[in-house]
PDB file of the backbone (N, CA, C, O) and the ligand in Angstrom, with CONECT records:
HET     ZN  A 101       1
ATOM      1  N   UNK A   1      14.279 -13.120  -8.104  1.00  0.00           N
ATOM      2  CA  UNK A   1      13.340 -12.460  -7.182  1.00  0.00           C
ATOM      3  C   UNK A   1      14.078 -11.500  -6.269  1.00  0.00           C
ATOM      4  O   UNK A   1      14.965 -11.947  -5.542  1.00  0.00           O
ATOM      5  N   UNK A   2      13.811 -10.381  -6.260  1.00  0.00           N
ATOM      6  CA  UNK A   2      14.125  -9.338  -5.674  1.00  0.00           C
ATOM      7  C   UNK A   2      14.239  -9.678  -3.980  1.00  0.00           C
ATOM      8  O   UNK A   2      13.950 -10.797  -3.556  1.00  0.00           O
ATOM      9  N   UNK A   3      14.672  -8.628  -3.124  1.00  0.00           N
ATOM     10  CA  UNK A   3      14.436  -8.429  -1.682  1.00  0.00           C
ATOM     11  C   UNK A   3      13.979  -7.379  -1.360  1.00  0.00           C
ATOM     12  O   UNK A   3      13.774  -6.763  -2.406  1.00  0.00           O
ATOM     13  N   UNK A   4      13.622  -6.654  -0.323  1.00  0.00           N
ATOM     14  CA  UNK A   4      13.303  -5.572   0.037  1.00  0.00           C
ATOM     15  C   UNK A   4      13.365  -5.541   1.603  1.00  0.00           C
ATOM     16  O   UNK A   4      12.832  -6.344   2.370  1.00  0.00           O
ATOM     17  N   UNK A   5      14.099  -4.487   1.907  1.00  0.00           N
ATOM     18  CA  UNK A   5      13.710  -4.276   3.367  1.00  0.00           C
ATOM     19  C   UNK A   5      12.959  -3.584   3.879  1.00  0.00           C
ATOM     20  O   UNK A   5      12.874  -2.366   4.037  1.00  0.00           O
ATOM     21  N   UNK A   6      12.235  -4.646   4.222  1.00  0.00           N
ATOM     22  CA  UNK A   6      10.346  -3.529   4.453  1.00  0.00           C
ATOM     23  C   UNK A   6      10.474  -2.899   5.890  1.00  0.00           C
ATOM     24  O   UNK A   6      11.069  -3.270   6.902  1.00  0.00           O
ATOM     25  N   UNK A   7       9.502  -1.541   5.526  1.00  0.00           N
ATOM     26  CA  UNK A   7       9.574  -0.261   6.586  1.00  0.00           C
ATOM     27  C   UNK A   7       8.345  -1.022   7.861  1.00  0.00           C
ATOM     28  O   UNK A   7       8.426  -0.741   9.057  1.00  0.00           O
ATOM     29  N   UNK A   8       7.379  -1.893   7.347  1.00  0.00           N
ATOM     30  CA  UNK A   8       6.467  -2.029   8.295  1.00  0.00           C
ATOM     31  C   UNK A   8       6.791  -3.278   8.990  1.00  0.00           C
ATOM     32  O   UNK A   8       6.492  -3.448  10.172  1.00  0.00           O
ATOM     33  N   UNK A   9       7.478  -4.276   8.181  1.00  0.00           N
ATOM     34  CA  UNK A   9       7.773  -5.329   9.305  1.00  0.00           C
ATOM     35  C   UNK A   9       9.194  -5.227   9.877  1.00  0.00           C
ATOM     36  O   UNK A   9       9.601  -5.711  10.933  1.00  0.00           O
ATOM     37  N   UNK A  10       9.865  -4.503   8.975  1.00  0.00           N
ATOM     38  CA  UNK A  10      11.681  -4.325   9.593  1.00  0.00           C
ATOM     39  C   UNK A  10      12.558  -5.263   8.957  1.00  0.00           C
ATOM     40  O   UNK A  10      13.648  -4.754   8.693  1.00  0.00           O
ATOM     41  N   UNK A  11      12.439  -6.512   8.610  1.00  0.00           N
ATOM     42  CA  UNK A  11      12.981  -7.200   8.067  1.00  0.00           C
ATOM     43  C   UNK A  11      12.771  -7.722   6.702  1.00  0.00           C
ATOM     44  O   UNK A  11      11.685  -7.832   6.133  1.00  0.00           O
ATOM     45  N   UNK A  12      14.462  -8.168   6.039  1.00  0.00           N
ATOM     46  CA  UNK A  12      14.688  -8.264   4.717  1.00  0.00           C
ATOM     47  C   UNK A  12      13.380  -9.637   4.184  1.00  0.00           C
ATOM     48  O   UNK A  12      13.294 -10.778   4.640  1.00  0.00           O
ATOM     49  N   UNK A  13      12.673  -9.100   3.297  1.00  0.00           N
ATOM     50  CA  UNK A  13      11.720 -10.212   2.846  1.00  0.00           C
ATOM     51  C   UNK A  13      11.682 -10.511   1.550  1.00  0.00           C
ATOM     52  O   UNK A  13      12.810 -10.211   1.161  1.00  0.00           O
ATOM     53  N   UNK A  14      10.876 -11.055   0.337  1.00  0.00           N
ATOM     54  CA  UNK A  14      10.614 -11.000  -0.840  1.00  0.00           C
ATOM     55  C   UNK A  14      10.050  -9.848  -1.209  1.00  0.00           C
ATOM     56  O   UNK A  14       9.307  -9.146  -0.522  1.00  0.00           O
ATOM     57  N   UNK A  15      10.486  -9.624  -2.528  1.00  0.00           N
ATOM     58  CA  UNK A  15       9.645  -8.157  -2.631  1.00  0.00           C
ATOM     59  C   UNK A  15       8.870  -8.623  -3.780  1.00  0.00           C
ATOM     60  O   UNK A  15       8.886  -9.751  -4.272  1.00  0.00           O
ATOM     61  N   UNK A  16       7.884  -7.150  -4.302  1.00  0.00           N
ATOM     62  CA  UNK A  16       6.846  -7.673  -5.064  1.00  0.00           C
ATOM     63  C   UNK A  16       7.011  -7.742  -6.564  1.00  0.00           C
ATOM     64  O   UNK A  16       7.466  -6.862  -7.294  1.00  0.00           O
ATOM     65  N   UNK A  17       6.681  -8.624  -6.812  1.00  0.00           N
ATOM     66  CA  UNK A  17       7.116  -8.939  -8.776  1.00  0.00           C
ATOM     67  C   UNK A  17       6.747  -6.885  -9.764  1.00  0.00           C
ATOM     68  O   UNK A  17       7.125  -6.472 -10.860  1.00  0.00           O
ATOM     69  N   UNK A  18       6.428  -6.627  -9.348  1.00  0.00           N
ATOM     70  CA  UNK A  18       5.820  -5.539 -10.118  1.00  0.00           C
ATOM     71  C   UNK A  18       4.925  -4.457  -9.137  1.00  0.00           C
ATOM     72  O   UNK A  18       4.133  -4.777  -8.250  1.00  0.00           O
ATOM     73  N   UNK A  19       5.303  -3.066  -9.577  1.00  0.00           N
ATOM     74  CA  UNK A  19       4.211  -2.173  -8.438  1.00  0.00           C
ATOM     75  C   UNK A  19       3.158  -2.508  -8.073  1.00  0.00           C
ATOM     76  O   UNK A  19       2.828  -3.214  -9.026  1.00  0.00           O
ATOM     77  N   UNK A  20       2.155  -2.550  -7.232  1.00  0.00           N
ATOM     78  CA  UNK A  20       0.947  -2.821  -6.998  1.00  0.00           C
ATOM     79  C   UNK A  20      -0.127  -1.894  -7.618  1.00  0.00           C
ATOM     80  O   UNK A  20      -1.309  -2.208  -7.756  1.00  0.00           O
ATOM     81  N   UNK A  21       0.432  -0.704  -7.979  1.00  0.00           N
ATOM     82  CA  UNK A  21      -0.828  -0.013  -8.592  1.00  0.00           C
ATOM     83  C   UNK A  21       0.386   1.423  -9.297  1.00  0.00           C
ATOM     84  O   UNK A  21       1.551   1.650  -8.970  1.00  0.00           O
ATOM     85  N   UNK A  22      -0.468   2.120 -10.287  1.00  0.00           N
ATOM     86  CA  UNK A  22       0.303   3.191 -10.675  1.00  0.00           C
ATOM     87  C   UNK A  22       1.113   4.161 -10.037  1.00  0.00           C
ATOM     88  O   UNK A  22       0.966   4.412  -8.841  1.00  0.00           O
ATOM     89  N   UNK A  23       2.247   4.920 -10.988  1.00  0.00           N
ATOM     90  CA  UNK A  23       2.651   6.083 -10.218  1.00  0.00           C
ATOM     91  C   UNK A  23       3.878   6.177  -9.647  1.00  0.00           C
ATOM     92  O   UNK A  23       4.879   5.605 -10.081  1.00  0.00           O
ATOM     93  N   UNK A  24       3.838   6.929  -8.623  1.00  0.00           N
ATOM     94  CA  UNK A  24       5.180   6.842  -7.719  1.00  0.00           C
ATOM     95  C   UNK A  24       4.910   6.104  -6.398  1.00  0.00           C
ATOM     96  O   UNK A  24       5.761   5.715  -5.598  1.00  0.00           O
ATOM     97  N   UNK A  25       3.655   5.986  -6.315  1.00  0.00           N
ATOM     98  CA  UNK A  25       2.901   5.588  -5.120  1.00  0.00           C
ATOM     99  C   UNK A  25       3.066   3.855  -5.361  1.00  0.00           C
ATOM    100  O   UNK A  25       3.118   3.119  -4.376  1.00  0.00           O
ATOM    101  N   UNK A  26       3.116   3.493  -6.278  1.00  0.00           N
ATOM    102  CA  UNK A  26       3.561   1.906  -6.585  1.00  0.00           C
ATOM    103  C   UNK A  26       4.986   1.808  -6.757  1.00  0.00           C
ATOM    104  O   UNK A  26       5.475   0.682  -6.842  1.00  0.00           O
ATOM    105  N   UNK A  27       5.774   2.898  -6.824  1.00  0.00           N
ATOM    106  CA  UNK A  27       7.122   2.193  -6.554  1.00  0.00           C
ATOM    107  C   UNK A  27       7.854   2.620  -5.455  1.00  0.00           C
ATOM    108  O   UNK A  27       9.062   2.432  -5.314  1.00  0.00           O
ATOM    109  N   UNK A  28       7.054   3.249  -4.603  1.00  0.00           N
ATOM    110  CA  UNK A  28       7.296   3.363  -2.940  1.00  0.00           C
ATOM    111  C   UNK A  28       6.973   2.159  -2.407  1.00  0.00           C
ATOM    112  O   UNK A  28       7.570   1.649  -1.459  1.00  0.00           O
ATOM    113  N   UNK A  29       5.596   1.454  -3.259  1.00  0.00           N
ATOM    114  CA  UNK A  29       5.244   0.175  -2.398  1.00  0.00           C
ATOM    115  C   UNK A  29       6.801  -0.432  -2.719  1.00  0.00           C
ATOM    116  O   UNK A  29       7.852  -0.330  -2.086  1.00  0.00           O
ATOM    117  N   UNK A  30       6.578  -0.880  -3.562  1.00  0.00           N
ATOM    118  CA  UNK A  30       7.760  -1.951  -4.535  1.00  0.00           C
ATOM    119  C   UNK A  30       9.294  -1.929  -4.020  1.00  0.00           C
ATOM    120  O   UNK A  30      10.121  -2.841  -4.008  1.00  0.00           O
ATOM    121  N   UNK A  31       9.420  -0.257  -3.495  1.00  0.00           N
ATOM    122  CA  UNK A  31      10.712  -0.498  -3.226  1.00  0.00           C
ATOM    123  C   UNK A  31      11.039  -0.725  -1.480  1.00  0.00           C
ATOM    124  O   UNK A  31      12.115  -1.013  -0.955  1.00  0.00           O
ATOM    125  N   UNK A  32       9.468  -0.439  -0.718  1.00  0.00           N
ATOM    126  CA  UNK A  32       9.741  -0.580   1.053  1.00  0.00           C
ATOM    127  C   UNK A  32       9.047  -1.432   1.429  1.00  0.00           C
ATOM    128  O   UNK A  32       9.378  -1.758   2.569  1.00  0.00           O
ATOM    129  N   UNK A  33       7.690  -2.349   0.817  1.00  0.00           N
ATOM    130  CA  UNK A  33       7.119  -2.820   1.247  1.00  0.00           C
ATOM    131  C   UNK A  33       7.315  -4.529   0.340  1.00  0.00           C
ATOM    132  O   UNK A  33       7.319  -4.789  -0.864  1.00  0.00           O
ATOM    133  N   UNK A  34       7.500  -5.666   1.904  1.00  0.00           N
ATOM    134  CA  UNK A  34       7.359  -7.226   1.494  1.00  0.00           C
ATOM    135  C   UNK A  34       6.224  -7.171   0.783  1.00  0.00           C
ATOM    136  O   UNK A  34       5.340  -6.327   0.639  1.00  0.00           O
ATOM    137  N   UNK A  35       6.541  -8.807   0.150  1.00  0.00           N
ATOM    138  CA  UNK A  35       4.893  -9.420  -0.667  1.00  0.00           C
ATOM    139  C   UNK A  35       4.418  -9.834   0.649  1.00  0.00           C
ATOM    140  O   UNK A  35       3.246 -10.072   0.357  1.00  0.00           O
ATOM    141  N   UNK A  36       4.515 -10.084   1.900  1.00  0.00           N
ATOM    142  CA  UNK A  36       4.030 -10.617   2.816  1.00  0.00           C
ATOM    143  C   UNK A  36       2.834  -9.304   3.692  1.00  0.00           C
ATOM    144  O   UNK A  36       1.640  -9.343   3.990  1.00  0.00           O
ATOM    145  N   UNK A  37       3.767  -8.409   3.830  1.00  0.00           N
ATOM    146  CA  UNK A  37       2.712  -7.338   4.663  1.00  0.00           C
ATOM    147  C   UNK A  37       2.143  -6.263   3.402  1.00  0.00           C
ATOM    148  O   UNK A  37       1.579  -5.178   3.539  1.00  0.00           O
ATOM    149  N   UNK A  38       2.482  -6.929   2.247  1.00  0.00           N
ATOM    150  CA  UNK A  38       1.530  -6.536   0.829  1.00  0.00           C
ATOM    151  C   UNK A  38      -0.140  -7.185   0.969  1.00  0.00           C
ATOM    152  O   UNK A  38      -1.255  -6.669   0.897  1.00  0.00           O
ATOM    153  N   UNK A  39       0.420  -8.723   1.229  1.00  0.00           N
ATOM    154  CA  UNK A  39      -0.943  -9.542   1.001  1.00  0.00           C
ATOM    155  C   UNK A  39      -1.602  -9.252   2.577  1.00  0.00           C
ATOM    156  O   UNK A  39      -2.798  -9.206   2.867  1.00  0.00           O
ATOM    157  N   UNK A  40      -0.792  -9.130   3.202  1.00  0.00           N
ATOM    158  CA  UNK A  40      -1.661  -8.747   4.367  1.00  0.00           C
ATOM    159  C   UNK A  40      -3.131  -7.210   4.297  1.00  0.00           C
ATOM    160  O   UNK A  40      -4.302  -7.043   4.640  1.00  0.00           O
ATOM    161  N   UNK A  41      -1.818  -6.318   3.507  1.00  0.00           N
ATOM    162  CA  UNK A  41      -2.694  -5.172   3.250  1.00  0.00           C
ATOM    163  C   UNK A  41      -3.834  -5.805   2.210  1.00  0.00           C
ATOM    164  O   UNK A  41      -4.638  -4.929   1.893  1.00  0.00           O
ATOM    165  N   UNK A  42      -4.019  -6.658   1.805  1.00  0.00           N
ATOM    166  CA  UNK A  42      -4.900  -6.672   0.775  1.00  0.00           C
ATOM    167  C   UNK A  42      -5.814  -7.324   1.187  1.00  0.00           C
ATOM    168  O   UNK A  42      -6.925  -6.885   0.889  1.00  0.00           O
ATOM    169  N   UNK A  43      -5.781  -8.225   1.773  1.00  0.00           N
ATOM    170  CA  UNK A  43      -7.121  -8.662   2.974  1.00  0.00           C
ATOM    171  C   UNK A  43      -7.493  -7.903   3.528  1.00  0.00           C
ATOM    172  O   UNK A  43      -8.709  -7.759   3.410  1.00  0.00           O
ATOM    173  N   UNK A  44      -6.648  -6.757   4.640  1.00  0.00           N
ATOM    174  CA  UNK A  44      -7.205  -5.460   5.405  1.00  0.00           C
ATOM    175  C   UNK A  44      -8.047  -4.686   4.565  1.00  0.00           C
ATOM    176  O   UNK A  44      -9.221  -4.446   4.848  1.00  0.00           O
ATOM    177  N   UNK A  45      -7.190  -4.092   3.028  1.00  0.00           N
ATOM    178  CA  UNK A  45      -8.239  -3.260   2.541  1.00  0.00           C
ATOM    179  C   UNK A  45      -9.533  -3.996   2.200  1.00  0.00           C
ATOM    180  O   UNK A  45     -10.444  -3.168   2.198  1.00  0.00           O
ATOM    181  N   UNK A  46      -9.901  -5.010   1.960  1.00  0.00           N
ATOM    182  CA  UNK A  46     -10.948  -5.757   1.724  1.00  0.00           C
ATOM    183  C   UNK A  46     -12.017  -5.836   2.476  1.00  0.00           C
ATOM    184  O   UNK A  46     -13.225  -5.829   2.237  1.00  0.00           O
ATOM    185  N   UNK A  47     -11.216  -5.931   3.668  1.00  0.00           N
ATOM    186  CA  UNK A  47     -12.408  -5.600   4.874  1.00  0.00           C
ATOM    187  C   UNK A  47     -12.789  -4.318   5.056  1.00  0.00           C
ATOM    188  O   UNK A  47     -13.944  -3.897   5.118  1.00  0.00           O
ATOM    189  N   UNK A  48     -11.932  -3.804   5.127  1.00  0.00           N
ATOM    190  CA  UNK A  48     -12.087  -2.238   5.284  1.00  0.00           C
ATOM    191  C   UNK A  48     -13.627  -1.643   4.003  1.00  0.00           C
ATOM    192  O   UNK A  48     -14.703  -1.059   4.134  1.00  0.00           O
ATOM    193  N   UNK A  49     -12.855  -2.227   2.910  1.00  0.00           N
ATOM    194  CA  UNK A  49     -14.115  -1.635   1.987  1.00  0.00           C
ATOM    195  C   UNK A  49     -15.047  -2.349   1.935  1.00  0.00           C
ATOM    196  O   UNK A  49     -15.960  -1.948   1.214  1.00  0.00           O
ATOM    197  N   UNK A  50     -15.200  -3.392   2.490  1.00  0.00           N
ATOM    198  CA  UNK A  50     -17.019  -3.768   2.848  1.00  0.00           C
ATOM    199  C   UNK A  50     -17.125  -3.093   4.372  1.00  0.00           C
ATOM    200  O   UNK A  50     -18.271  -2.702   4.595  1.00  0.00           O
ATOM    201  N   UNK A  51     -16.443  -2.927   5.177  1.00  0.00           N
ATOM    202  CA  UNK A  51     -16.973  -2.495   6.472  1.00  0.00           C
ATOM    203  C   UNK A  51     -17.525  -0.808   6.185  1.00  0.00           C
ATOM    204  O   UNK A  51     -18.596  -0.380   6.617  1.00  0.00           O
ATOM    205  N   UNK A  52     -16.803  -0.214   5.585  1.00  0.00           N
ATOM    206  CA  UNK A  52     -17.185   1.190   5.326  1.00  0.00           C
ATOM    207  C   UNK A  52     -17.900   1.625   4.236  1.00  0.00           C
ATOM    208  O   UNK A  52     -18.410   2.723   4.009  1.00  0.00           O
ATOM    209  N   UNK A  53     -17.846   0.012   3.213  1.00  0.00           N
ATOM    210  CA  UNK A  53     -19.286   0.396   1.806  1.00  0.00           C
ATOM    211  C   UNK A  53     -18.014   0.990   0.878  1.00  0.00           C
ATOM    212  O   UNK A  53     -18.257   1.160  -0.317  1.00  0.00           O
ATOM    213  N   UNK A  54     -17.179   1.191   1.187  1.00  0.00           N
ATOM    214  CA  UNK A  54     -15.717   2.327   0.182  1.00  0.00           C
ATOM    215  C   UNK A  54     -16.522   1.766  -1.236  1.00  0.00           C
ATOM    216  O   UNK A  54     -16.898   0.641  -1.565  1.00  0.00           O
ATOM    217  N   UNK A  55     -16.576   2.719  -1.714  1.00  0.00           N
ATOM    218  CA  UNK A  55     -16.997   2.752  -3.880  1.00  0.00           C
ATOM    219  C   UNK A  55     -15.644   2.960  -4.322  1.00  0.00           C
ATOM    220  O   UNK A  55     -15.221   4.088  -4.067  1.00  0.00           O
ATOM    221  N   UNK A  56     -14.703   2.050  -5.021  1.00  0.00           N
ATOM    222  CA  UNK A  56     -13.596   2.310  -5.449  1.00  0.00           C
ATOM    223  C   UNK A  56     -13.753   3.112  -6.327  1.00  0.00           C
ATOM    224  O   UNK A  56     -12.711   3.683  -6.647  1.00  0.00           O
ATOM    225  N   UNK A  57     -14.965   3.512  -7.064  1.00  0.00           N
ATOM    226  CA  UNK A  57     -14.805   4.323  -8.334  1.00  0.00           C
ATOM    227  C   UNK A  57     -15.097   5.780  -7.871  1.00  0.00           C
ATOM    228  O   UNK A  57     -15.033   6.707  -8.678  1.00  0.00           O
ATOM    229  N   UNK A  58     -15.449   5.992  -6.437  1.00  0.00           N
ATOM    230  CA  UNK A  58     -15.452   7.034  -5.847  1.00  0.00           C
ATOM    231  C   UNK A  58     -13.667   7.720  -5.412  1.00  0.00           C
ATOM    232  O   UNK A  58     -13.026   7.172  -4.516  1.00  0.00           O
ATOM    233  N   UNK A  59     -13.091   8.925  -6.187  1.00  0.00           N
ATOM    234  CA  UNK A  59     -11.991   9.342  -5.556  1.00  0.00           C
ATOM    235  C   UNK A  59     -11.364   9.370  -4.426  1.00  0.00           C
ATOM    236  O   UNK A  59     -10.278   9.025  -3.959  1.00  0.00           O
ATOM    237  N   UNK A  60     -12.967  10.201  -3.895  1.00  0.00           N
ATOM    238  CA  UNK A  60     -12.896  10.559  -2.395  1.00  0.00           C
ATOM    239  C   UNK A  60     -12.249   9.146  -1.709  1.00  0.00           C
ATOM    240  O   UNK A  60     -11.208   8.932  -1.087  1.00  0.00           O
ATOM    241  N   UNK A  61     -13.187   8.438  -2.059  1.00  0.00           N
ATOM    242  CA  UNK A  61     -13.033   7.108  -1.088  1.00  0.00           C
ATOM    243  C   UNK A  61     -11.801   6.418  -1.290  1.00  0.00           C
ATOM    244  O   UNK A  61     -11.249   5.810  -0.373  1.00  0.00           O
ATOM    245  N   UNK A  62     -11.291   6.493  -2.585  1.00  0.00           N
ATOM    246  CA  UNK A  62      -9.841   5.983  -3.218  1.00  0.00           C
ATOM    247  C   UNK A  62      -8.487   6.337  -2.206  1.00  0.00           C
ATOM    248  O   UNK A  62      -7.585   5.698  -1.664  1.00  0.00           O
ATOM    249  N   UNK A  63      -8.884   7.612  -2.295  1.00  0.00           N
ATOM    250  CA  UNK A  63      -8.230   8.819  -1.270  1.00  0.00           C
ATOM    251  C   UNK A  63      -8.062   8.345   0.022  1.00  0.00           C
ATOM    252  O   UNK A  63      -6.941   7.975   0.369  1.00  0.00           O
ATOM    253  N   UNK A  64      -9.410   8.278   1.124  1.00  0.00           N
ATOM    254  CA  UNK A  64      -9.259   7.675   2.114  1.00  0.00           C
ATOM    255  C   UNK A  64      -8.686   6.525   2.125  1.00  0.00           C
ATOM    256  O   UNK A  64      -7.699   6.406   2.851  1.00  0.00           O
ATOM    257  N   UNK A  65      -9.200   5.224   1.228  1.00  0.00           N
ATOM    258  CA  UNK A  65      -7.988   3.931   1.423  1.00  0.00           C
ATOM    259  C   UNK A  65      -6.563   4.323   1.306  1.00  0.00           C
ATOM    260  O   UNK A  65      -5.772   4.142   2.231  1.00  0.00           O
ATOM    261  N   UNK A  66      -6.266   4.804   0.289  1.00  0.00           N
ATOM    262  CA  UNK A  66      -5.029   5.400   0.641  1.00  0.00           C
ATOM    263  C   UNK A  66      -3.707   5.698   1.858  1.00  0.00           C
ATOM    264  O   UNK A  66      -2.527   5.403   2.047  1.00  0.00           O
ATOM    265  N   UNK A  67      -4.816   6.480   2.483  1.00  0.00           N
ATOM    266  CA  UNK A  67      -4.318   6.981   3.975  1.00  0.00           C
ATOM    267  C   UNK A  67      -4.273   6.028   4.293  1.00  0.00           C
ATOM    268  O   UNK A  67      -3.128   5.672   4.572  1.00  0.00           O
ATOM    269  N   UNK A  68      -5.303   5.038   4.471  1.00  0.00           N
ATOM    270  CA  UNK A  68      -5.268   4.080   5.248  1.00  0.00           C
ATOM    271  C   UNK A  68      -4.354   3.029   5.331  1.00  0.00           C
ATOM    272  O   UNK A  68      -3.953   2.417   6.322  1.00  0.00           O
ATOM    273  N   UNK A  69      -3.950   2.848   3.576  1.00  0.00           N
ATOM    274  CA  UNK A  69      -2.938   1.689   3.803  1.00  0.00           C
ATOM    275  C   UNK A  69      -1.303   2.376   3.940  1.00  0.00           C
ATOM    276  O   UNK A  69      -0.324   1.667   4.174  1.00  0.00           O
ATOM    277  N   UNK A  70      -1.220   4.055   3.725  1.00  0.00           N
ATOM    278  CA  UNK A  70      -0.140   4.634   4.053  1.00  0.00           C
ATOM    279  C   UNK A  70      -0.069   4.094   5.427  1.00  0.00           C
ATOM    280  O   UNK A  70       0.920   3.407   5.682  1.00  0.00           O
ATOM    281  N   UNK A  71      -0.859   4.266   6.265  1.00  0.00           N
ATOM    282  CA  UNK A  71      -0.608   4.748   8.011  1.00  0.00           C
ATOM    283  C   UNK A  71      -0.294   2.996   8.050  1.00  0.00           C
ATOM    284  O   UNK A  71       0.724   2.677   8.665  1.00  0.00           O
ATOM    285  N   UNK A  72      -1.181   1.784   7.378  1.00  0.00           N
ATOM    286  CA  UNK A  72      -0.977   0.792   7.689  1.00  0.00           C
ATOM    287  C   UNK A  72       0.603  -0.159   7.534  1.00  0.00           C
ATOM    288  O   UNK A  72       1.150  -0.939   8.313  1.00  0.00           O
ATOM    289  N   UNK A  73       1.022   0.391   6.013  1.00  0.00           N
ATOM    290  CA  UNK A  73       2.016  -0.212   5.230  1.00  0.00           C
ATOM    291  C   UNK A  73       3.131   0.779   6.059  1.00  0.00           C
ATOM    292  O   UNK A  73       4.342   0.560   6.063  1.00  0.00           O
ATOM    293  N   UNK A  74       2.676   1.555   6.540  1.00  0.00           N
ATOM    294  CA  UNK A  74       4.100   2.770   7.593  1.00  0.00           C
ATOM    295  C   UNK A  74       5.110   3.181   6.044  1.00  0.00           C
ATOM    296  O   UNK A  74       6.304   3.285   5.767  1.00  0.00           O
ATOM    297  N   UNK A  75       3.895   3.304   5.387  1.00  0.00           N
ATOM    298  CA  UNK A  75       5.014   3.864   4.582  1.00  0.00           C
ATOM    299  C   UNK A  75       5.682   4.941   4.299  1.00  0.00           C
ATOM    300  O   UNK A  75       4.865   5.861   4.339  1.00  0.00           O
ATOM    301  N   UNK A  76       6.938   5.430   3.976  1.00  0.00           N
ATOM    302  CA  UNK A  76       7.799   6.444   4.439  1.00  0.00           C
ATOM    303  C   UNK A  76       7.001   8.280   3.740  1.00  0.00           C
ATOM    304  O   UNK A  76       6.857   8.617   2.565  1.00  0.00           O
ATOM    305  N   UNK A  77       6.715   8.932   4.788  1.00  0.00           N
ATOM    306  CA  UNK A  77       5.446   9.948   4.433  1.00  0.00           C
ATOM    307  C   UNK A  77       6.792  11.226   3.782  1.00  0.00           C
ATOM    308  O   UNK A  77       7.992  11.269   4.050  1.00  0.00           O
ATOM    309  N   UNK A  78       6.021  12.057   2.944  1.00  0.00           N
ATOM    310  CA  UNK A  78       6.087  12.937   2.673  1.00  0.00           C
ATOM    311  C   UNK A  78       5.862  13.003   0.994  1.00  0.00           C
ATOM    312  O   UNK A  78       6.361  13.674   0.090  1.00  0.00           O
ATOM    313  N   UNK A  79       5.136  12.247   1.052  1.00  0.00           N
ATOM    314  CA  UNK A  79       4.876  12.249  -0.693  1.00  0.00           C
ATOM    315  C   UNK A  79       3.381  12.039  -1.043  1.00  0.00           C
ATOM    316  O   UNK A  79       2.850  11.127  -1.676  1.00  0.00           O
ATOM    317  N   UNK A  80       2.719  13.413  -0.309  1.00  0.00           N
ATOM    318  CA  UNK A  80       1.415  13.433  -0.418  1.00  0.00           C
ATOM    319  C   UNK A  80       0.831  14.519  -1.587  1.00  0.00           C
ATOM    320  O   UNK A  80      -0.174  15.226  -1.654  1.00  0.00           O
ATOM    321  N   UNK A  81       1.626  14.353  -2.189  1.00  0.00           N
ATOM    322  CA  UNK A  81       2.130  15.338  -4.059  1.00  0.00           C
ATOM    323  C   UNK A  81       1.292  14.055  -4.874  1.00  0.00           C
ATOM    324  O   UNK A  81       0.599  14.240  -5.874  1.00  0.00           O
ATOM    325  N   UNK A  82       1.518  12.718  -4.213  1.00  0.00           N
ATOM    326  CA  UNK A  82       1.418  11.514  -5.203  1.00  0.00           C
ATOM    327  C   UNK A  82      -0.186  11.879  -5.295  1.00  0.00           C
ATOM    328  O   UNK A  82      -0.748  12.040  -6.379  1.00  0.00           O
ATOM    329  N   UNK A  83      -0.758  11.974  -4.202  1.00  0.00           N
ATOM    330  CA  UNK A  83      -2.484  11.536  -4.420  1.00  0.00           C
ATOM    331  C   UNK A  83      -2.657  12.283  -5.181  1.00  0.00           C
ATOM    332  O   UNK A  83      -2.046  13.350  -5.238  1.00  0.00           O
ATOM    333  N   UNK A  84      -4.066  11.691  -6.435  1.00  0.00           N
ATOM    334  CA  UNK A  84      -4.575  12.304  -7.631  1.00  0.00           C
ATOM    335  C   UNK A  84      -5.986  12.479  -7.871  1.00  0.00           C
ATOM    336  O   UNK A  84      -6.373  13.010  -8.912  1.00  0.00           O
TER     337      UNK A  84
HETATM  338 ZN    ZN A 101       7.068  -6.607   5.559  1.00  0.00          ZN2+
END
């Protein structure tokens, strides 16, 4: 099992068995972000997309979660080339 030193909590944690989702955008997660403030994000987005109705099969809305778990996960910006 891997480590990672995650950007949002600061300290060395477990990292995640495999990207969380496609791309380069899953191995930014994989390589800065714990399984701990992973599963955290995944309850947040959960709420988030019943609080706001988010249609995952909607882009747009794909898009906005996105941002959202960028700004949340603090993950390291300048790779806004990734969104598709
Ligand atoms: Zn963390």
């Amino acid at each position: 099992m891997g480590e990672v030193h995650c950007t949002r909590c600061g300290v060395k944690g477990g990292a995640l068995e495999a990207p969380p989702t496609g791309g380069p955008l899953g191995q930014l997660i994989l390589n800065n972000i714990c399984r701990d403030c992973w599963h955290e994000w995944q309850e947040m987005s959960a709420r988030i997309i019943a609080h706001y109705g988010l249609n995952m099969g909607n882009p747009l809305h794909r898009q906005q979660l996105r941002e959202v778990m960028a700004d949340f996960l603090q993950l390291p910006q300048g790779r806004k080339s990734d969104a598709q």
